[in-house]
N, CA, C and O atoms as a Tinker XYZ file with bonds, in Angstrom:
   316  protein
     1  N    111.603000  111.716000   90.139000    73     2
     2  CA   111.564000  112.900000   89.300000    64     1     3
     3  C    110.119000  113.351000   89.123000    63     2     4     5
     4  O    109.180000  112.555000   89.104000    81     3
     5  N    110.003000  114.543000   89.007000    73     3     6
     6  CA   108.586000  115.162000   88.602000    64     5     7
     7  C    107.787000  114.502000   87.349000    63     6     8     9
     8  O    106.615000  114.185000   87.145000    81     7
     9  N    108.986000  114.452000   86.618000    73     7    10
    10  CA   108.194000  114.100000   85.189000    64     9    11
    11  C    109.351000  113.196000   84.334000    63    10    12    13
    12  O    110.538000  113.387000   84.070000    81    11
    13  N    108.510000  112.258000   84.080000    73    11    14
    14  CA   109.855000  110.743000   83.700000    64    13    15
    15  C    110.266000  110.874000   82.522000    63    14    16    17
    16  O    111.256000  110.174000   82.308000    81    15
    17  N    109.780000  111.735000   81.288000    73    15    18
    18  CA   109.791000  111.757000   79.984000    64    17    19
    19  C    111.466000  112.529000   80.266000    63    18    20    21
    20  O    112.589000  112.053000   80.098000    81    19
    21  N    111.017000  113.892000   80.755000    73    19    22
    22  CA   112.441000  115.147000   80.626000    64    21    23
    23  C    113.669000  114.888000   82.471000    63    22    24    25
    24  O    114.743000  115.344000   82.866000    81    23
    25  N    112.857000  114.140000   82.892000    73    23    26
    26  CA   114.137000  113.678000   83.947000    64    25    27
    27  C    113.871000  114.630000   84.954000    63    26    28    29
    28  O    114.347000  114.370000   86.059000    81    27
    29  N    112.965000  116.085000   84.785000    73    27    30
    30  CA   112.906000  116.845000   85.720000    64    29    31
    31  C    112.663000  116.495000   87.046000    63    30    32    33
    32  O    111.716000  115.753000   87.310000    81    31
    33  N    113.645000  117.081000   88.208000    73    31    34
    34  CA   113.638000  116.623000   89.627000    64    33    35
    35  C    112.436000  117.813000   89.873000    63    34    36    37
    36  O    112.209000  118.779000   89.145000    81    35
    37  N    111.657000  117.378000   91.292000    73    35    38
    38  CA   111.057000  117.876000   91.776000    64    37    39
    39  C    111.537000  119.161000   92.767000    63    38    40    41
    40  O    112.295000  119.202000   93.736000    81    39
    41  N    110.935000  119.939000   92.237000    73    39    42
    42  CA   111.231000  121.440000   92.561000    64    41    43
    43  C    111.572000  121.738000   94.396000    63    42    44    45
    44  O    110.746000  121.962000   95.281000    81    43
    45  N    113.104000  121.634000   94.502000    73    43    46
    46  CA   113.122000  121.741000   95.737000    64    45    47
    47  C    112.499000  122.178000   96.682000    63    46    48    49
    48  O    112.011000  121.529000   97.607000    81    47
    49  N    112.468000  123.606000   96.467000    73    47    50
    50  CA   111.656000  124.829000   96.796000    64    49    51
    51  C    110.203000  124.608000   97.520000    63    50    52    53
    52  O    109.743000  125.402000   98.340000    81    51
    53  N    109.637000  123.568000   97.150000    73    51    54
    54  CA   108.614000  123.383000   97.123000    64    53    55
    55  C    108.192000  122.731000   98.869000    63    54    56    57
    56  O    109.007000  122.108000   99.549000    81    55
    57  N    106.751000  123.064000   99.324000    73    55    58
    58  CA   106.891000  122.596000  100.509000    64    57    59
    59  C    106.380000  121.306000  100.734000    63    58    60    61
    60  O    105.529000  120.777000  100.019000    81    59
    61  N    106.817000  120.878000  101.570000    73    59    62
    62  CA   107.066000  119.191000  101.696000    64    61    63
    63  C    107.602000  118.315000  100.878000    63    62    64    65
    64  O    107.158000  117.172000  100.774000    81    63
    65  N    108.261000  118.605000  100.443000    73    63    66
    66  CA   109.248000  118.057000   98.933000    64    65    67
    67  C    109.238000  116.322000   99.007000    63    66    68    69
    68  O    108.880000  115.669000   99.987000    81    67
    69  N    109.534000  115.990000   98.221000    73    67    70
    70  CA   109.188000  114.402000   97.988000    64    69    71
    71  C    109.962000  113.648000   98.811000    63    70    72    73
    72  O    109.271000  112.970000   99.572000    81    71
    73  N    111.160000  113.502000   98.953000    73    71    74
    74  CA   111.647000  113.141000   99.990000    64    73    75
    75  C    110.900000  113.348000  101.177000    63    74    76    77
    76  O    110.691000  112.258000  101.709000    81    75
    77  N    110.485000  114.148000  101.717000    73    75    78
    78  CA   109.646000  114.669000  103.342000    64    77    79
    79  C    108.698000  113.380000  103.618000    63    78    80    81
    80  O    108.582000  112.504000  104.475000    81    79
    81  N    107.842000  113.926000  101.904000    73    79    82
    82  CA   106.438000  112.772000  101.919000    64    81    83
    83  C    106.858000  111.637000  101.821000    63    82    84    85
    84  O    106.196000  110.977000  102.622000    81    83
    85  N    107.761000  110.825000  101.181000    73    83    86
    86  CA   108.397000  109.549000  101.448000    64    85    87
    87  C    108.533000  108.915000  102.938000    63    86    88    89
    88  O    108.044000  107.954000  103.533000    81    87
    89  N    109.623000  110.150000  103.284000    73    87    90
    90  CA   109.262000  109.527000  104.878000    64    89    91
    91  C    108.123000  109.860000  106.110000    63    90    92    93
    92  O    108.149000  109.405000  107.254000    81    91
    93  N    107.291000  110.631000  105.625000    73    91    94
    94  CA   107.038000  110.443000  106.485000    64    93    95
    95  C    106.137000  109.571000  106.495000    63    94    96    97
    96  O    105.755000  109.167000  107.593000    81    95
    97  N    105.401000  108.907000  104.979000    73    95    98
    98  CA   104.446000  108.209000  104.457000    64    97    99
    99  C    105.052000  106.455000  105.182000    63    98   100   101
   100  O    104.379000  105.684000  105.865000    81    99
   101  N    106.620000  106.266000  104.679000    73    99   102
   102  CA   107.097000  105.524000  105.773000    64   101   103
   103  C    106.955000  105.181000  107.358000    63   102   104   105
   104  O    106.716000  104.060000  107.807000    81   103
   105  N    107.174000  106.513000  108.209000    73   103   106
   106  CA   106.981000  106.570000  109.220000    64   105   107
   107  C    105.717000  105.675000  110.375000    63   106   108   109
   108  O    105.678000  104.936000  111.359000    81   107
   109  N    104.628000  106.558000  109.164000    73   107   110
   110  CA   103.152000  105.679000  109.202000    64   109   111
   111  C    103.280000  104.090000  109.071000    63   110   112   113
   112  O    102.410000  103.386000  109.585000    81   111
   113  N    104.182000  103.613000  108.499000    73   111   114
   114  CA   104.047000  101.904000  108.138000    64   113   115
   115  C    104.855000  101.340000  109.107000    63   114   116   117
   116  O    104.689000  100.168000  109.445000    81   115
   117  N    106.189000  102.431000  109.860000    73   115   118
   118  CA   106.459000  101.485000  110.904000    64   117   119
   119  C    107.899000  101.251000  110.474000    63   118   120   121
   120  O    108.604000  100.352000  110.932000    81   119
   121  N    108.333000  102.269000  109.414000    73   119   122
   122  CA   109.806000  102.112000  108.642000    64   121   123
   123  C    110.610000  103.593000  108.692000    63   122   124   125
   124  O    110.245000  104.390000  107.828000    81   123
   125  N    111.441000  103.946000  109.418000    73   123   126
   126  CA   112.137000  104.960000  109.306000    64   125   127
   127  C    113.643000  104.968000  108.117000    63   126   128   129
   128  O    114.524000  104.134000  107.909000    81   127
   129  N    113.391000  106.187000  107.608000    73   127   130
   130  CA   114.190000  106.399000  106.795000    64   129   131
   131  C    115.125000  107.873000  106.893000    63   130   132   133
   132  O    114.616000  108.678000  107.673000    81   131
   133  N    115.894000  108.160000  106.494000    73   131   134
   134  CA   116.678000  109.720000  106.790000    64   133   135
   135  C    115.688000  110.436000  105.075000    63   134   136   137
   136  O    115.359000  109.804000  104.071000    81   135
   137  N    115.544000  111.520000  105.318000    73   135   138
   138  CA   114.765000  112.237000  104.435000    64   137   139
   139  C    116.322000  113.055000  104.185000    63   138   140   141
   140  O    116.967000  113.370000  105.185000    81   139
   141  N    116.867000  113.368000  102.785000    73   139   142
   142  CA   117.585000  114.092000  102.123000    64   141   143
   143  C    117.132000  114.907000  101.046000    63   142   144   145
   144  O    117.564000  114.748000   99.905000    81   143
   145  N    116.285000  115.771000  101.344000    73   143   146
   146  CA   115.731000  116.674000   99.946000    64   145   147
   147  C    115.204000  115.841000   98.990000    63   146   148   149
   148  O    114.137000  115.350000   99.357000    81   147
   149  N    115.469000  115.595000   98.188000    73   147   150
   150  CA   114.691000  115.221000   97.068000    64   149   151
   151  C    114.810000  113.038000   97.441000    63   150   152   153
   152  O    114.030000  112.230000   96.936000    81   151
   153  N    115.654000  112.775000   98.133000    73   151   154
   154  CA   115.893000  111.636000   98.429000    64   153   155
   155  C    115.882000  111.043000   99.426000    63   154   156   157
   156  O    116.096000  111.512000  100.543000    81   155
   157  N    115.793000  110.645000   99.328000    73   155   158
   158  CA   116.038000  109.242000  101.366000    64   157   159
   159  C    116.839000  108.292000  101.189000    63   158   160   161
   160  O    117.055000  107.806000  100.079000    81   159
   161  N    117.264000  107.991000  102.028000    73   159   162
   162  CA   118.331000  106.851000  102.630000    64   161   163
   163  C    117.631000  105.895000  103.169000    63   162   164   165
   164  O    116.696000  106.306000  103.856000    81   163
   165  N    117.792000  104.369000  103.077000    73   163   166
   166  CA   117.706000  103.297000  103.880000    64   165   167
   167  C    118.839000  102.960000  104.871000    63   166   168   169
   168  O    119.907000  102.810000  104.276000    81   167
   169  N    118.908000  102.824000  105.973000    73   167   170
   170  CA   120.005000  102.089000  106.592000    64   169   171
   171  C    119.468000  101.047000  107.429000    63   170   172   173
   172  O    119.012000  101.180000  108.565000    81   171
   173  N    119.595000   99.767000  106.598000    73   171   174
   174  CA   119.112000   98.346000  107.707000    64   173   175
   175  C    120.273000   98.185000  108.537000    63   174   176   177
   176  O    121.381000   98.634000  108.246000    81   175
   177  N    119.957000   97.438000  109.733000    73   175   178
   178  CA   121.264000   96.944000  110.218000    64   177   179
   179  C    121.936000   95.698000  109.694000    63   178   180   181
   180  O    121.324000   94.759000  109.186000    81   179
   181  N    122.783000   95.740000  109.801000    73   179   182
   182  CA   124.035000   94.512000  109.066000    64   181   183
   183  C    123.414000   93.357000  109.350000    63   182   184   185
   184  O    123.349000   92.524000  108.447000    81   183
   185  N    122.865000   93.074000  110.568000    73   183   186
   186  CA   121.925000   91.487000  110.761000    64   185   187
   187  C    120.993000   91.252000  109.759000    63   186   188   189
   188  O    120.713000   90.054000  109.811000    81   187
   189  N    120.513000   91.678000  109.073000    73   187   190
   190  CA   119.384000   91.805000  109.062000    64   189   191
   191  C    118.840000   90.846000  108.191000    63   190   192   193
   192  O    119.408000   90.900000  107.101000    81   191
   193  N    117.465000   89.506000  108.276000    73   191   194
   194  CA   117.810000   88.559000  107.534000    64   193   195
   195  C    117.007000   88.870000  106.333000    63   194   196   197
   196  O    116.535000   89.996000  106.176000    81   195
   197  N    116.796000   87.697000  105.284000    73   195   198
   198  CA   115.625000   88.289000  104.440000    64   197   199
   199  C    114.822000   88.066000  104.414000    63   198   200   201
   200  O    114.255000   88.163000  103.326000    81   199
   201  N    113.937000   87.489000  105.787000    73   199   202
   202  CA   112.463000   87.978000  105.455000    64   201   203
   203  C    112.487000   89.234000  106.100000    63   202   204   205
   204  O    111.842000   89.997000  105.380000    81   203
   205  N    113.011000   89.982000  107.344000    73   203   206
   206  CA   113.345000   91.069000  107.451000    64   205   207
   207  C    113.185000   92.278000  105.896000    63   206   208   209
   208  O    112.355000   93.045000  105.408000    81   207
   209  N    114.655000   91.750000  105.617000    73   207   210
   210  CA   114.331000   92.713000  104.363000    64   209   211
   211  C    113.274000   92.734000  103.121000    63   210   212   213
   212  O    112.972000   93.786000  102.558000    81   211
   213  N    112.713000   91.389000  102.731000    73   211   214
   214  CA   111.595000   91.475000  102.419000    64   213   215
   215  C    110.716000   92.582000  102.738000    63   214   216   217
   216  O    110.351000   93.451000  101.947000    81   215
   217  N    110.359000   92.463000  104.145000    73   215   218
   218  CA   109.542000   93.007000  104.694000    64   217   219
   219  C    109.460000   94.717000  104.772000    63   218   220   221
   220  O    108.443000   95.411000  104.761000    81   219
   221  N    110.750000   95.108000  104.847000    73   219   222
   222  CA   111.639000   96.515000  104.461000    64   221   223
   223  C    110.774000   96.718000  103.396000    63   222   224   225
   224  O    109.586000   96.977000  103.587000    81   223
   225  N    111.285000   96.620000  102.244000    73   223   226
   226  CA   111.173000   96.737000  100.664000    64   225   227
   227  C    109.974000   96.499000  100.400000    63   226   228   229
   228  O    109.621000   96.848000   99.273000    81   227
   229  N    109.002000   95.887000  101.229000    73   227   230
   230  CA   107.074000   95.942000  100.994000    64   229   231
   231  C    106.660000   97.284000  101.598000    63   230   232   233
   232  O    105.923000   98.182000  101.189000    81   231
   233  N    107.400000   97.114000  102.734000    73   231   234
   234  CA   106.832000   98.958000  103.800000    64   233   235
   235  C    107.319000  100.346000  102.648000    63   234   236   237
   236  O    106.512000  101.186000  102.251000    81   235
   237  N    108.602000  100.320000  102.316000    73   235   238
   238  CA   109.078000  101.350000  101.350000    64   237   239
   239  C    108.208000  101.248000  100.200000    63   238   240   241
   240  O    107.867000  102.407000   99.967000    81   239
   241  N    107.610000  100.392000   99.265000    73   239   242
   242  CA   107.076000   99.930000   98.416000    64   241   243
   243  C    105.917000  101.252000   98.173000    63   242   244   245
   244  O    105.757000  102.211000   97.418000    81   243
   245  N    104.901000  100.243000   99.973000    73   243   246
   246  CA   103.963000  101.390000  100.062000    64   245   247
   247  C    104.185000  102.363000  100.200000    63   246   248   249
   248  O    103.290000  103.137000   99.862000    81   247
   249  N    105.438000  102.967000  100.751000    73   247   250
   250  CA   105.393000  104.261000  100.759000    64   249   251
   251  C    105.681000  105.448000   99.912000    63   250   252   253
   252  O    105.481000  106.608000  100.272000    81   251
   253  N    106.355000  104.940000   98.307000    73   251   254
   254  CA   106.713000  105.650000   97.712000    64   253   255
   255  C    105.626000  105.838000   97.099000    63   254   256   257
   256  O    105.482000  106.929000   96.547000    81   255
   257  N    104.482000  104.772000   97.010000    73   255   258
   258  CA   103.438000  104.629000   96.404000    64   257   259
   259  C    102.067000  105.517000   96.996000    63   258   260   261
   260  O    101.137000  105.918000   96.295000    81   259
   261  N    102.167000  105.639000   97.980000    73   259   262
   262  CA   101.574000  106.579000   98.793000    64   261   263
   263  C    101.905000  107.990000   98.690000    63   262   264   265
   264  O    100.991000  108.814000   98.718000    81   263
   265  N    103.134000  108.363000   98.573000    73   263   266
   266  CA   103.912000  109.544000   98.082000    64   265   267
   267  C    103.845000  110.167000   96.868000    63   266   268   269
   268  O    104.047000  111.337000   96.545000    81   267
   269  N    103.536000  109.218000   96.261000    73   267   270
   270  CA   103.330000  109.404000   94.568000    64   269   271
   271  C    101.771000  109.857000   94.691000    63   270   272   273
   272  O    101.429000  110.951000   94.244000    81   271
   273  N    101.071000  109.199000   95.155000    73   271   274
   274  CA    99.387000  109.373000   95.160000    64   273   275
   275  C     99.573000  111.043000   95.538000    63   274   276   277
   276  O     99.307000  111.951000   94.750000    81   275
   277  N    100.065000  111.213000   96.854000    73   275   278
   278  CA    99.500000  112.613000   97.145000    64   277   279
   279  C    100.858000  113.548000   96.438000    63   278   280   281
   280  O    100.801000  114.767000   96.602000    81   279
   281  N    101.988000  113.006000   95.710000    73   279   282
   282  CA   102.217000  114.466000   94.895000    64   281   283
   283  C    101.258000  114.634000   93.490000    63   282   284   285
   284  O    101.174000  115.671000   92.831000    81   283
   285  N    100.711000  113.630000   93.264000    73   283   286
   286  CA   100.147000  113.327000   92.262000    64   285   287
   287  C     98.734000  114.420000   92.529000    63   286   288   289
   288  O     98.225000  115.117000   91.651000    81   287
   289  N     98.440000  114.368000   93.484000    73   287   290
   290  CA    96.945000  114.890000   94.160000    64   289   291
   291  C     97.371000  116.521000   94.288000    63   290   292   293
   292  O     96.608000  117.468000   94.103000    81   291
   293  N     98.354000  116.567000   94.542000    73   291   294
   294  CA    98.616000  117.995000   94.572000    64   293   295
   295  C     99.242000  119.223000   93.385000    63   294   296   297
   296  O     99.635000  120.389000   93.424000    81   295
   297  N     99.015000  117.958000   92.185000    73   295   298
   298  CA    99.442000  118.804000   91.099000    64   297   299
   299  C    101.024000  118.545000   90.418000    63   298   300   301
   300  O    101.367000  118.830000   89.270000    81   299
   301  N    102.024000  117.795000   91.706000    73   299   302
   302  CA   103.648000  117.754000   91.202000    64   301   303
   303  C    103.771000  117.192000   90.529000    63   302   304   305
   304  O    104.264000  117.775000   89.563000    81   303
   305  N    103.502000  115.619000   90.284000    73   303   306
   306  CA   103.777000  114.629000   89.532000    64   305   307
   307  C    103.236000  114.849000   88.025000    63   306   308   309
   308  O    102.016000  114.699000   87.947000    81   307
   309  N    103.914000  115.188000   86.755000    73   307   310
   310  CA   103.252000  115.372000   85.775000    64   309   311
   311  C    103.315000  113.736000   84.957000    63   310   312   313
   312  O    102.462000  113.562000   84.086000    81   311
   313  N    104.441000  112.417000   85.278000    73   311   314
   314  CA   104.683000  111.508000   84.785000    64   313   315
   315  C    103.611000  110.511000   85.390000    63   314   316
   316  O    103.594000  109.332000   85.034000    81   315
């Protein structure tokens, strides 16, 4: 959300919308994700063990965190 206090989602409209920057901030680490507007999808495969997924959930980690930095940098993030 834009802002954590009032729940406000981030303004679709907007270009490169948070979802986009998620993945593509992913992309960079080597983790693909489906970008859905304001959201993304994970789909591991069914094998998948857990240091595997460990390893998932550190790459996404950085990337939401990275995502956050530059909506943050660009004015979206008011929370």
């Amino acid at each position: 959300v834009a802002d954590k206090k009032t729940k406000a989602p981030f303004d679709l409209g907007m270009p490169g919308m948070a979802g986009a920057k998620v993945a593509n901030a992913a992309q960079a680490r080597g983790l693909l994700v489906r970008n859905m507007g304001d959201r993304i999808a994970v789909c591991p495969p069914l094998i998948i063990n857990e240091a595997e997924l460990a390893d998932l959930f550190g790459r996404l980690r950085q990337s939401l965190d990275a995502a956050m930095a530059e909506l943050k940098a660009e004015g979206h993030f008011k929370g």
